[in-house]
C-alpha positions in Angstrom: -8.4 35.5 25.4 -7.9 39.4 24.8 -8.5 39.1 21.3 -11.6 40.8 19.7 -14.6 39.1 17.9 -15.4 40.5 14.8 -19.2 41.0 15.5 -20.8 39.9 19.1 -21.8 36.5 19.2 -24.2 34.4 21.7 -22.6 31.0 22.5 -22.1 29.2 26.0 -18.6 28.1 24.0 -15.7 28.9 24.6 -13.6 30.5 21.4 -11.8 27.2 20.3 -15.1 25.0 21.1 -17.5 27.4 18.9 -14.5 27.5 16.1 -15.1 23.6 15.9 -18.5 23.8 16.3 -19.0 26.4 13.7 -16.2 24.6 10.9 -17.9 21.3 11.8 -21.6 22.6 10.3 -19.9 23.9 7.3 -17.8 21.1 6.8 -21.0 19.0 6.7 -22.8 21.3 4.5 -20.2 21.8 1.8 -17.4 19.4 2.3 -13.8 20.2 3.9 -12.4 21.3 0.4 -15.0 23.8 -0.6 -14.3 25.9 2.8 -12.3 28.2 3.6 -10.5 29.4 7.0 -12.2 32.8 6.2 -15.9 31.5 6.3 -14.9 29.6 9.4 -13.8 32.7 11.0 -17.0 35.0 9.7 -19.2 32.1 10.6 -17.8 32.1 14.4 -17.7 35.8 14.6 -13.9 36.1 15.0 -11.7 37.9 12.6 -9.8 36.1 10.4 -6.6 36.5 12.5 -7.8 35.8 15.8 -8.8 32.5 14.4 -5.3 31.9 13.3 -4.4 32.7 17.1 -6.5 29.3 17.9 -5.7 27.3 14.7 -3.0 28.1 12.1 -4.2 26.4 9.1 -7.5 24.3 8.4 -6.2 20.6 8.5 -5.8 21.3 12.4 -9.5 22.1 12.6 -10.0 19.2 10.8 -8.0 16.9 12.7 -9.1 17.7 15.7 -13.0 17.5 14.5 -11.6 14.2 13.1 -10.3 13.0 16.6 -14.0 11.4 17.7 -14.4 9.2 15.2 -11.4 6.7 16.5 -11.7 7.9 20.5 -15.2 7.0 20.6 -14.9 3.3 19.3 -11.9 2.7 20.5 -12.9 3.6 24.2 -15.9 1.2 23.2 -13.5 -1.6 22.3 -11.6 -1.0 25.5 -14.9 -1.2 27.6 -15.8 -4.6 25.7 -12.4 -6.1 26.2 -12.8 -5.5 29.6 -16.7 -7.1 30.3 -15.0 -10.6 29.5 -18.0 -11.1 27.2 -17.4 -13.8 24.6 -15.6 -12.5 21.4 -18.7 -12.8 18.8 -20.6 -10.7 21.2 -18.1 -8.2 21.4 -17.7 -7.6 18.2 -21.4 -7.5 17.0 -21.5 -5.3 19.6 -18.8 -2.7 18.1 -19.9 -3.0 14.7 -23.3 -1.6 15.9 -22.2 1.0 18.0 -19.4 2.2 15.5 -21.5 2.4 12.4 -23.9 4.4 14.5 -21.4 6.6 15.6 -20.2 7.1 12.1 -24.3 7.4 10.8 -23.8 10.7 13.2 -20.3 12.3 12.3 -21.0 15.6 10.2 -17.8 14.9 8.1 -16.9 12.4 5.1 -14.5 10.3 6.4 -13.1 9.3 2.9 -12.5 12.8 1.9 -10.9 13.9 5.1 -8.6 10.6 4.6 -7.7 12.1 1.1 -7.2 15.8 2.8 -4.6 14.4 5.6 -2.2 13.8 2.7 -2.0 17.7 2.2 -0.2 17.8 6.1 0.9 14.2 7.7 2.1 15.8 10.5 -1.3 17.6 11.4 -3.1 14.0 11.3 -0.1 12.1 13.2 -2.4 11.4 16.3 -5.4 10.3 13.8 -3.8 7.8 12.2 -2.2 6.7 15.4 -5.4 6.2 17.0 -6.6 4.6 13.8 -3.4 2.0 14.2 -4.8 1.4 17.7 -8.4 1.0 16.9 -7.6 -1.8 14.3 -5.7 -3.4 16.5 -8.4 -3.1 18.9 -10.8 -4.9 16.2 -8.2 -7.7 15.2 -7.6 -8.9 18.9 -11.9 -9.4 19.3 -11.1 -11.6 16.0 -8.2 -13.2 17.1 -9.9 -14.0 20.9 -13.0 -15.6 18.3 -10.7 -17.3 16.8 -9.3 -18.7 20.1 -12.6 -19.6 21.5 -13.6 -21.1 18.3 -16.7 -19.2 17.4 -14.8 -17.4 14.4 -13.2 -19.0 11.3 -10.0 -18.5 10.6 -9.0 -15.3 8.9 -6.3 -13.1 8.6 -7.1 -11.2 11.4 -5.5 -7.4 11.0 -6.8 -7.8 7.3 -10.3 -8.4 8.9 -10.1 -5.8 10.8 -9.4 -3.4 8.2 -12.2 -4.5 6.1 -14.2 -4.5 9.1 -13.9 -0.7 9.9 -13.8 0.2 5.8 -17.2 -1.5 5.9 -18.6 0.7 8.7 -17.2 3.5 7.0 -18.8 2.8 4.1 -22.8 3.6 5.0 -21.7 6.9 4.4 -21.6 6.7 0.5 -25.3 7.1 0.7 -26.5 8.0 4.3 -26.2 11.5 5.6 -27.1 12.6 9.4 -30.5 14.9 10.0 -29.1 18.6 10.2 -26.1 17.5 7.7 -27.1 20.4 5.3 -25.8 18.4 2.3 -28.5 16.7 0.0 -29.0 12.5 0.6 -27.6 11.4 -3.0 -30.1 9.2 -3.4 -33.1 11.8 -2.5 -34.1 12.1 -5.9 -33.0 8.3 -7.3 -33.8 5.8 -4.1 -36.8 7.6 -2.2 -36.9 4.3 -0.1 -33.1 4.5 0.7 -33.9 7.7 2.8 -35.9 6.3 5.2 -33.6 4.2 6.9 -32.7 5.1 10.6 -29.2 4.6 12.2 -29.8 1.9 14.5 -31.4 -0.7 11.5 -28.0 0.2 9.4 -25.7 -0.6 12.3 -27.9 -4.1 13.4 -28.0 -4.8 9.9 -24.1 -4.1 9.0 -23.0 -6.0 12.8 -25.5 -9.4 11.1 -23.3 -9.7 8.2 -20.0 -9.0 9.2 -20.4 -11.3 12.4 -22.1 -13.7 10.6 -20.0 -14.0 7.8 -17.3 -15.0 10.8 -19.0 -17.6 12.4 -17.8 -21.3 12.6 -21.1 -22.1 12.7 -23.4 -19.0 10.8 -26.6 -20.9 12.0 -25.6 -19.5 16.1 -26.1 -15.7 14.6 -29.8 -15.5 15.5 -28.9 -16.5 19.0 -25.7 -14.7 19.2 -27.7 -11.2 18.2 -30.3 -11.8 21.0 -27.6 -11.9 23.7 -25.4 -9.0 21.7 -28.7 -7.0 21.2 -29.2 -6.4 24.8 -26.3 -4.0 25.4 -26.1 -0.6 25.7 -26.9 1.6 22.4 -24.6 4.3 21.2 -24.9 7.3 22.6 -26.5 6.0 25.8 -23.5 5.7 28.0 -24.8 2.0 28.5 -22.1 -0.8 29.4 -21.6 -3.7 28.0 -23.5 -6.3 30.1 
């Protein structure tokens, strides 16, 4: 936009896409903290104040990198609500697609969390979107509830613990390309191995399971839930 690149680069992107692009890969590599808006502008070929033109500070990078990882699920959860599938399914069904999703996102959700209290304003839409996801999670345990396939729970608190849980595969998994070391590469050989979509199934047994009225219908519940469309395939819920 009229504003010169500091050394020619070769990207389809446009300017604002490649900044993301480029501050998401060394976000991943070395953690939000640990970079600086200068790198991001070296690494995208800009100089340093034609990436101010797109993005005054860092946390706005960051929050909009940071957008995806409520939009995605909760456009899942919308899609769910509206196939009129039972409420067990549905929720088996989100767990598995949002743990892959999160198996996939370059950042650490935990330490962005901590960096959005340096600007609330900047992560006003994330948390937002975060308020509406949960919601989004406790009415799937509330309709369970009401159909009488779920125990009863507190069901916002459920939620919570339900996305903190999904969140929580990324204390020891890291996505191929991620550029940061798996921390348990050198302790837990066998905890490297594992592939996204065996997390997610596994994490979407327990926490459905440890809902269930009647825990002995999870075997039969997962063969109906199983069919569905994987993350990342654009499948709908049947």
């Amino acid at each position: 936009m009229g504003r010169p690149r500091k050394k020619p680069q070769r990207s389809a992107l446009a300017p604002r896409e490649q900044i993301l692009e480029v501050a998401g890969r060394l976000f991943a590599a070395r953690g939000v903290v640990e970079v600086s808006m200068l790198e991001i502008a070296e690494a995208a070929g800009l100089r340093q104040s034609s990436l101010y033109y797109w993005f005054r500070r860092k946390e706005l990078i960051v929050a909009e990198i940071l957008q995806q990882v409520n939009r995605l699920p909760l456009s899942y959860a919308q899609r769910l609500e509206a196939s009129g599938e039972a409420a067990d399914v549905q929720l088996w069904r989100f767990v598995r697609f949002d743990v892959e999703t999160v198996c996939g996102f370059p950042l650490e959700i935990t330490e962005v969390h901590r960096f959005s209290e340096r600007d609330p304003a900047a992560f006003a839409t994330y948390w937002a979107e975060r308020r509406a996801l949960t919601e989004a999670v406790a009415a799937m345990v509330r309709r369970g509830m009401g159909e009488g396939t779920f125990r009863e729970v507190d069901a916002y608190l459920c939620a919570l613990t339900v996305l903190a849980q999904d969140e929580s595969v990324q204390n020891w998994y890291r996505p191929e390309g991620a550029g940061r070391v798996h921390p348990l590469a050198t302790s837990d050989r066998a905890a490297v191995g594992y592939r996204p979509a065996q997390i997610a199934e596994l994490v979407a047994d327990q926490t459905v399971g440890g809902l269930l009225a009647r825990p002995s219908r999870l075997e039969a519940l997962r063969r109906v839930a199983a069919g569905a469309g994987r993350a990342g395939t654009g499948g709908e819920p049947s």
